[in-house]
Each structure stands twice: as structure tokens, then as C-alpha cells.
C-alpha distance (Angstrom), angle and dihedral (degrees) to the residues before:
residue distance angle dihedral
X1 . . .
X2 4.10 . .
X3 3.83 90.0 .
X4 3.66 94.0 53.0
X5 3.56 96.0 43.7
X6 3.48 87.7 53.8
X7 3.64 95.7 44.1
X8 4.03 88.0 53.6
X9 3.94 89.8 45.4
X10 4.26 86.4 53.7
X11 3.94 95.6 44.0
X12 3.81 93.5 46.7
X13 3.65 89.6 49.9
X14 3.77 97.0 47.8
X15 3.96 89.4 44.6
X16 3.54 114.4 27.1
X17 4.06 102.4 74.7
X18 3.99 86.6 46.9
X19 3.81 87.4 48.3
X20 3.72 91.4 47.6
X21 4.18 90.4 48.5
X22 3.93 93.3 70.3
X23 3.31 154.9 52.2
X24 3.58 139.7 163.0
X25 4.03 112.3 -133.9
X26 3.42 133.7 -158.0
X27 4.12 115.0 -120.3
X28 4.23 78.7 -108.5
X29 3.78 87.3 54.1
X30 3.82 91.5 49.0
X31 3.30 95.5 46.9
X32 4.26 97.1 53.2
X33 3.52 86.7 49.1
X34 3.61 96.5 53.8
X35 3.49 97.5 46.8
X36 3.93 95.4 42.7
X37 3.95 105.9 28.2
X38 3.61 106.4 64.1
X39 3.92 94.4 165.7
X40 4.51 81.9 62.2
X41 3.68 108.4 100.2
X42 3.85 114.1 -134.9
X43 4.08 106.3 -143.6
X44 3.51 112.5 179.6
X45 3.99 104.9 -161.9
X46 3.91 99.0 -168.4
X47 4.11 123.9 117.5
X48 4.35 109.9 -78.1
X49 4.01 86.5 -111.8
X50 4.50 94.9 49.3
X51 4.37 78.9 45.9
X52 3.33 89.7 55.8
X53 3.42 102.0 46.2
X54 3.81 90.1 61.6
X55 4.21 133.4 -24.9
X56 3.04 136.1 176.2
X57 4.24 111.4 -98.0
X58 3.42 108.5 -90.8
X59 3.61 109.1 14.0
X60 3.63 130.8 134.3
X61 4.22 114.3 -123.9
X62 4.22 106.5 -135.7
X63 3.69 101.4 163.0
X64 3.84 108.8 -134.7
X65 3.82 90.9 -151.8
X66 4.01 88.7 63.7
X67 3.64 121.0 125.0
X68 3.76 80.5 -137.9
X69 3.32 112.0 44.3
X70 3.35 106.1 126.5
X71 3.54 91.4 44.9
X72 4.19 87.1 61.9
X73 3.79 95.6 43.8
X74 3.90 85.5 52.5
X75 3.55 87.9 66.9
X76 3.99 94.7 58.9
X77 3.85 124.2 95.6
X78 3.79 106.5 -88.3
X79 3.49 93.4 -172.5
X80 3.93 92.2 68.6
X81 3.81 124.5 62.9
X82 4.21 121.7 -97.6
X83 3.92 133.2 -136.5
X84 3.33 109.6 -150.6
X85 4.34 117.3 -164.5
X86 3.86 131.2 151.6
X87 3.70 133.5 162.9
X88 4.17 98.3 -51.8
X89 3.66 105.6 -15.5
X90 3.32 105.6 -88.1
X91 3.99 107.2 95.2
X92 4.15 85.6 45.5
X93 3.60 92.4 55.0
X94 3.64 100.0 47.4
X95 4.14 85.2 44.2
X96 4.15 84.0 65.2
X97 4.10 85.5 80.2
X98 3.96 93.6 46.1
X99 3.83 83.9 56.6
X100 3.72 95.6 46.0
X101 3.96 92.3 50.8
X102 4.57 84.6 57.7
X103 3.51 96.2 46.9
X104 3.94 112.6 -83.5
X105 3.79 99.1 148.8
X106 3.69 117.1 113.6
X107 3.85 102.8 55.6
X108 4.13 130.6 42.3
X109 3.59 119.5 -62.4
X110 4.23 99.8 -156.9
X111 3.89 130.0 -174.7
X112 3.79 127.2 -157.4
X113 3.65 100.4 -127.0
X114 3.87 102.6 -144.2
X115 3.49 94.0 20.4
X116 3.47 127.3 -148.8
X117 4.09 93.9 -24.2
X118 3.65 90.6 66.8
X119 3.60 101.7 34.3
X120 4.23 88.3 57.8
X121 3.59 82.7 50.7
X122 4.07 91.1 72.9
X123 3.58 106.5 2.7
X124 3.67 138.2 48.0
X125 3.58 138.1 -93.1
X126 3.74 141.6 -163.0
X127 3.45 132.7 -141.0
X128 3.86 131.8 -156.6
């Protein structure tokens, strides 16, 4: 019973803060905490040319593809949670990591699952 106890005690302690750092959201999600959170940063990790094509209103362009992307995320407020989104999902969630490696572990890490595709399917988006 002590070694499993102790076993549980290690995994949760290895796990839980990673656990805690992320969540995948629903467009509906997204779109509450954008409108209600104003302390969430909205990081949109698509290419400068997809951004301007259409974005969500608001959100910050940090091109995942960048040789220096981790370099530019460094520069954002760690202290204050992050929305993640890109074209389907995909390059946002595998961003989460990036942000991990600079320092983004105290407040919620969340991706936009469907990205951009399904957001524009229901909500609105600008263009530059």
C-alpha cells in the first residue's frame, strides 16, 4: 500500500502542473473567453500571409514556422493566460510545448480546437 501511495504521490507530481497548463476549447469556449477575459492573450500562430487573410479581432500574429519563435513568445506576459488558434488546430497545439520551454507554466495554456476554419464558420473575422 506505501509503494503505491508513493507511486501515485510521484506520478501526480510529474503530471499534474502539465495537466493543469492546457486545455483544448471549443470555438464557443474561445469565443466567451475572448469576449469576457481581457487579461487572456489571443496568439494566433498561423503564417503573416494565412493572418492576413482573416484573424480573429484582437489577436496577436507569431508565426509558428519562425526560426524565432520562441524567442517572440518570450516576450509575452507569462503571468497572464494564452489562447492559442491556427488554421485547424494542429500548429496551436504543438506551439503549447514551444511555450512551455520560455516559461508559460503558471496560468492556462488553451488551443482552439478547429482553429480558424471552424471559428469563421460561426463567428467573424477580420482581415488586414
Amino acid at each position: 500500500m506505501k509503494r503505491f501511495i508513493t507511486s501515485l504521490i510521484t506520478f501526480c507530481g510529474l503530471c499534474v502542473p502539465s495537466c493543469l497548463a492546457q486545455y483544448n476549447i471549443t470555438i464557443d469556449e474561445a469565443y466567451e473567453k475572448i469576449t469576457k477575459d481581457k487579461k487572456i492573450q489571443l496568439i494566433d500562430v498561423r503564417t503573416p500571409s494565412e493572418f492576413a487573410s482573416g484573424h480573429i479581432e484582437g489577436a496577436k500574429n507569431i508565426d509558428f514556422k519562425s526560426p524565432d519563435f520562441e524567442k517572440q513568445i518570450a516576450k509575452l506576459k507569462k503571468r497572464k493566460p494564452v489562447l492559442l488558434y491556427c488554421r485547424s488546430g494542429n500548429r496551436s497545439l504543438q506551439a503549447i510545448k514551444n511555450f512551455r520551454n520560455v516559461g508559460f507554466n503558471k496560468k492556462p495554456i488553451y488551443n482552439m480546437v478547429g482553429g480558424i476554419l471552424a471559428w469563421q464558420k460561426k463567428y467573424p473575422v477580420v482581415k488586414d
